[in-house]
C-alpha positions as CSV (number, residue, x, y, z in Angstrom):
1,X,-93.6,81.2,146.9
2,X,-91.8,78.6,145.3
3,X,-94.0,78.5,142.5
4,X,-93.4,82.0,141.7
5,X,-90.4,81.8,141.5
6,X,-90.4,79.3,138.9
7,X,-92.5,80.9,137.1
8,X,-90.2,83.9,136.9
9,X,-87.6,81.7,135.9
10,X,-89.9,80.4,133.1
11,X,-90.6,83.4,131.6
12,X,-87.3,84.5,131.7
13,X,-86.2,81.4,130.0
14,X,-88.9,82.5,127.3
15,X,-88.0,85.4,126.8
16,X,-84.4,84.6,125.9
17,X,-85.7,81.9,123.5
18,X,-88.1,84.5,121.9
19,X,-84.8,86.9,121.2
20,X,-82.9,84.2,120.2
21,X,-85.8,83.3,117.5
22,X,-85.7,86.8,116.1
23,X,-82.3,86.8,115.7
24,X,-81.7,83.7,114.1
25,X,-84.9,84.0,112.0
26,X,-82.7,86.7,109.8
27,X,-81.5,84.7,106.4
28,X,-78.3,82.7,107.3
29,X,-77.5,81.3,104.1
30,X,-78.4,82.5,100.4
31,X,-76.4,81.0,97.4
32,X,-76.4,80.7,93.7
33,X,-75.1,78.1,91.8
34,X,-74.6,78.2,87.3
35,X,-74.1,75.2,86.2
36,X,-72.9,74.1,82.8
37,X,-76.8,74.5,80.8
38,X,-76.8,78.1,82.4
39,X,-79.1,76.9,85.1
40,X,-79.2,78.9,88.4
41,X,-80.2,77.4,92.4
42,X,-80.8,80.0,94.5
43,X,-81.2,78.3,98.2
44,X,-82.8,79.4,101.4
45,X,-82.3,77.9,104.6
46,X,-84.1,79.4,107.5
47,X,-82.9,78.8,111.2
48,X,-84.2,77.5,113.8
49,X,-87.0,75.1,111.4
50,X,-83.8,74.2,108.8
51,X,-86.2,74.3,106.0
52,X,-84.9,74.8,102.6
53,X,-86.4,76.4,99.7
54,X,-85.0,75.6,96.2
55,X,-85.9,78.1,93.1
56,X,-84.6,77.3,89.4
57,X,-84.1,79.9,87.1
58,X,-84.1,78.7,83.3
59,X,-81.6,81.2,81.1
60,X,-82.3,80.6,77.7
61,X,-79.5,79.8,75.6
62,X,-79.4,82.0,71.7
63,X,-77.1,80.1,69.4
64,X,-75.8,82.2,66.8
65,X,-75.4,80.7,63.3
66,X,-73.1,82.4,60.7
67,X,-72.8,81.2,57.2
68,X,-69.6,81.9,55.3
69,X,-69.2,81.4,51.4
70,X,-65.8,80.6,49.9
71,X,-65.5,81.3,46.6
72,X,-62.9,79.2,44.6
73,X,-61.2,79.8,41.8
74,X,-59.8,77.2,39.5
75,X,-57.1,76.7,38.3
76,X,-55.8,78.9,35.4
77,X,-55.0,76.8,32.4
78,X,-51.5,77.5,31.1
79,X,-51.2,78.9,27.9
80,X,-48.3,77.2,25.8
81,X,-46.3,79.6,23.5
82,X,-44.6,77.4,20.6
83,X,-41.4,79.3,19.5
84,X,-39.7,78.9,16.4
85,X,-41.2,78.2,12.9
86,X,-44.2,76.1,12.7
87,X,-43.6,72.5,11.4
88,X,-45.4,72.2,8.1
89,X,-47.3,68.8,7.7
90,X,-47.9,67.0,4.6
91,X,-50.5,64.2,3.4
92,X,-49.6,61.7,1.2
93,X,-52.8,60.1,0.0
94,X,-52.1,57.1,-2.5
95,X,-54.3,56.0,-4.8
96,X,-54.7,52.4,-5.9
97,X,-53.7,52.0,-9.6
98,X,-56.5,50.9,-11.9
99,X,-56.3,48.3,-14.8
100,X,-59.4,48.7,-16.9
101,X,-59.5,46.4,-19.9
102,X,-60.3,47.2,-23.6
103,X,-61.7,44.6,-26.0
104,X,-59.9,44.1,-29.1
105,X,-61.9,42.3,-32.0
106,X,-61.2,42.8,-35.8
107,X,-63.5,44.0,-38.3
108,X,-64.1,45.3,-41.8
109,X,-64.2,48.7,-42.3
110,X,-66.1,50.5,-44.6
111,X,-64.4,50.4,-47.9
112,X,-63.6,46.9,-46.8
113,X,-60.1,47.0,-45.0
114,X,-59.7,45.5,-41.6
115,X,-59.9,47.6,-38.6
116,X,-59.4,47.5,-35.1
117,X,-62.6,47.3,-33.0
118,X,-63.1,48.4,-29.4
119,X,-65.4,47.4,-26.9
120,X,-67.5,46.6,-30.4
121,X,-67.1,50.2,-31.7
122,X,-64.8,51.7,-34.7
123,X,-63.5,54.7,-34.7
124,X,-63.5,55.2,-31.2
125,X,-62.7,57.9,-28.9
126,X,-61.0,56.4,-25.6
127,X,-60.4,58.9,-22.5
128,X,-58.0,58.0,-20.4
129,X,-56.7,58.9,-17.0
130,X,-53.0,59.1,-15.6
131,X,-52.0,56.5,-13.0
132,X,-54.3,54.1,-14.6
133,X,-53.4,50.7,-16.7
134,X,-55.2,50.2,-19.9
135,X,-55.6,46.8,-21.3
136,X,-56.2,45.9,-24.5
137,X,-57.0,42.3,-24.9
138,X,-56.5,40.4,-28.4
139,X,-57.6,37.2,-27.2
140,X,-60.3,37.0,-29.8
141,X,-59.4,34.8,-32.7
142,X,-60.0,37.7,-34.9
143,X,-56.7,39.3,-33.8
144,X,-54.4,37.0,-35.2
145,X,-51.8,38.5,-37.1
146,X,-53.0,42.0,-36.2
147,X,-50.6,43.0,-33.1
148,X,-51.7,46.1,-32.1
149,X,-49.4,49.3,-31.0
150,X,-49.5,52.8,-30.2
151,X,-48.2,56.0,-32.5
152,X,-48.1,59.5,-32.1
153,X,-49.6,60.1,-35.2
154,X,-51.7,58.0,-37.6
155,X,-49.7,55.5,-39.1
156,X,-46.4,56.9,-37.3
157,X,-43.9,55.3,-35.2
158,X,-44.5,53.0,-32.3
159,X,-45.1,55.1,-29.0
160,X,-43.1,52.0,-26.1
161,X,-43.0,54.0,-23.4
162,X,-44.8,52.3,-20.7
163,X,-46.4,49.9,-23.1
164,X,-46.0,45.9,-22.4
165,X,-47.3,43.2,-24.5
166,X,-47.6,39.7,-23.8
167,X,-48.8,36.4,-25.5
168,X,-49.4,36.2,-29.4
169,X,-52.3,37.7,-30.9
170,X,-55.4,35.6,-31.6
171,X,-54.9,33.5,-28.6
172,X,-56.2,33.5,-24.6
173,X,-54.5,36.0,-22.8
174,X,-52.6,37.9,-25.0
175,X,-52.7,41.5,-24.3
176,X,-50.6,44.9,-25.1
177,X,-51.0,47.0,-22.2
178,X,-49.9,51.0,-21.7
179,X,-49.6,52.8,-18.1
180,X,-50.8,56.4,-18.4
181,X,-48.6,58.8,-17.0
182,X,-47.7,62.8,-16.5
183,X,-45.1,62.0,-19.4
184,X,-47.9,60.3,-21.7
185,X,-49.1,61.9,-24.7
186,X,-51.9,63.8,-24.8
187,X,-53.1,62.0,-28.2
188,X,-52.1,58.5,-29.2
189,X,-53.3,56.6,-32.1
190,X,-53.8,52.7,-32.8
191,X,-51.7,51.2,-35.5
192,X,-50.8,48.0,-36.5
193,X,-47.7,46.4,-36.7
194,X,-47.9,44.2,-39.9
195,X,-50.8,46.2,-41.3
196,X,-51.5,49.9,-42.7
197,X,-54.4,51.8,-41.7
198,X,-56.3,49.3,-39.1
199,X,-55.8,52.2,-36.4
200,X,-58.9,53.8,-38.6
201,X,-59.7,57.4,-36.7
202,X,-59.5,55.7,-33.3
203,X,-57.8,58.0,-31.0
204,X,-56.5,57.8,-27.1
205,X,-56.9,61.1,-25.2
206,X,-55.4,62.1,-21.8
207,X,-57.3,64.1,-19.6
């Protein structure tokens, strides 16, 4: 008897645990968790065996790239306006004076006078230019006595302007020298100052 009874008791006390198994055996806890990479935990826990299942779910994360294009300007260059009249420049440009030196020898002439040689020559044409110095040397011995001048016409006047002599005929470094000028003659002629006709058909043109 008493072993029936405690068998009864047994089953009872089975039969309560059973229920309480079904019951607890529904889901008691069921989270999700995001973290910070987009990751989600999803966790199980059943009751009574307190097992835990653990499921990761990966949500792929887009990244969205957006290029902008700044377009720059530059800078407008200011445009200066002179006002008034226009200054008017000028160029001075001087040129270095020239000497250029003439040879003065004495020869006969054809009907057997004496006459002024240049550079070797009678009768000689010389061009010259203004703002040059020509020199005509009479260093040569042949010279002595023969000073030679200028004249605006054959066997005219002596032409000074300009015109500097220096030394004494005949001997080294005498010279008569005339600066060509705007104011200069167009035509001057060779004469002699002690002598008539030595000038021959020499001539001195500007140009």
């Amino acid at each position: 008897m008493t072993r029936k009874v405690f068998s009864l008791v047994f089953i009872f006390f089975c039969c309560g645990s059973a229920e309480n198994l079904n019951n607890n055996s529904t889901v008691l806890q069921s989270g999700i968790e995001m973290n910070e990479s987009s990751t989600s935990t999803s966790t199980t826990t059943f009751a009574p065996f307190s097992t835990t299942f653990t499921q990761t779910i990966t949500i792929p994360t887009t990244t969205t790239s957006t290029t902008v294009y700044i377009a720059i300007q530059p800078p407008e260059t200011p445009v200066t306006t002179a006002s008034g009249p226009i200054p008017t420049l000028s160029t001075t440009t001087t040129v270095p004076q020239t000497t250029i030196d003439v040879v003065v020898t004495v020869g006969l002439g054809g009907s057997g006078q004496s006459v002024y040689l240049l550079n070797g020559s009678q009768n000689t044409i010389l061009n010259v230019v203004s703002g040059n110095k020509y020199r005509f040397d009479q260093s040569d011995s042949s010279n002595s006595n023969h000073p030679l001048r200028f004249s605006e016409s054959q066997e005219g006047s002596e032409y000074s302007t300009n015109v500097t002599s220096s030394g004494v005929p005949g001997n080294s470094g005498s010279y008569v020298e005339i600066e060509i000028t705007s104011n200069t003659p167009n035509k001057l002629y060779l004469i002699c100052l002690n002598h008539f006709g030595m000038g021959g058909n020499s001539e001195i043109i500007k140009n």
